[in-house]
N, C-alpha and C positions, 0 to 999 in steps of 0.2 A: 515611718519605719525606722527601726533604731539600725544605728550602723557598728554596732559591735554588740557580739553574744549578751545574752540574757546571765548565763554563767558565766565567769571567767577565770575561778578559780579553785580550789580543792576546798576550801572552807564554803562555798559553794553550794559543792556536793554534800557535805555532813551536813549541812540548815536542811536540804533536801530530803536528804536518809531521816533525820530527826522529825521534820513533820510527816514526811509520810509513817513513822512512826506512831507518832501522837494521832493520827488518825485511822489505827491500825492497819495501814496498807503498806508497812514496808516490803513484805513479800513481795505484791505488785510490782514495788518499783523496782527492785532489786532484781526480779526474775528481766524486768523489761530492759532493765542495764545491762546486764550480763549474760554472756552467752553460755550453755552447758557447760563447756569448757573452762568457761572462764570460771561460774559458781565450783566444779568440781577442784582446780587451782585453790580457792578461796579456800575450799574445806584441808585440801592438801597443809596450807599456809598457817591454818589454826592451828590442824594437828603439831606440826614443826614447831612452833611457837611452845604448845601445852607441851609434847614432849623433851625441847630443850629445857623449861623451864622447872620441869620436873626430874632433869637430870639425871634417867635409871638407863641411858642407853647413848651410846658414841652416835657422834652424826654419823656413820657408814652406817651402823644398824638401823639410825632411825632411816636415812635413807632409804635401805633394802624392808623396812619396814612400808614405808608409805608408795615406793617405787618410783621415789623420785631421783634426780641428779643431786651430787653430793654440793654440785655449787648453791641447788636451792637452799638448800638445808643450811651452809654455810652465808646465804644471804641471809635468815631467818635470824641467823647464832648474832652477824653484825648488826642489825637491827636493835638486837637485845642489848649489845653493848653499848648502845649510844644513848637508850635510857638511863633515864637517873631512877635510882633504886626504889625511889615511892610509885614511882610510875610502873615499875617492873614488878615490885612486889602485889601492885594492885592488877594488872594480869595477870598474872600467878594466880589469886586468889578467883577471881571473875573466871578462868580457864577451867580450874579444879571443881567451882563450884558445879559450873553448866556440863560439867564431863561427866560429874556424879548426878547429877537430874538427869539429866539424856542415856546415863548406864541404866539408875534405877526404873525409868517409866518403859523401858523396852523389853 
């Protein structure tokens, strides 16, 4: 019996997420990981993201928007600054993309 976790660390997690990607089950694992809470957070955390990124609204609006606290939103914004620009610009782009599939198929 081994005497330290099978995980032990966040790069861990994404090999994790990745295969069960590559085996179409990340849904599975994902719903298994997280609790409602936490998935509806998650969604909160993208929105923050696509909307700072996109830059057509103050974090209090986006706030009063999503109904979150403005410290969220302001964790989201520092996150953003600590990317280096190809990183940030390649969110941007991945965000806008999946926000216009998921506008147009609904």
């Amino acid at each position: 019996m081994s005497q330290s976790p099978a995980f032990s660390g966040w790069q861990d997690v994404i090999a994790l997420v990745r295969r069960a990607g590559q085996d179409d089950n990340d849904d599975a694992l994902l719903t298994a990981l997280l609790t409602p809470d936490e998935r509806d957070t998650l969604v909160a955390r993208i929105n923050i993201l696509h909307e700072l990124l996109e830059g057509r609204m103050s974090q209090r609006q986006l706030s009063q928007l999503l109904g979150v606290g403005i410290a969220t939103v302001t964790r989201g914004s520092n996150e953003l600054k600590r990317m280096d620009d190809e990183t940030k610009n390649w969110l941007a782009d991945l965000l806008k993309r999946e926000a216009e599939q998921s506008t147009s198929s609904t």
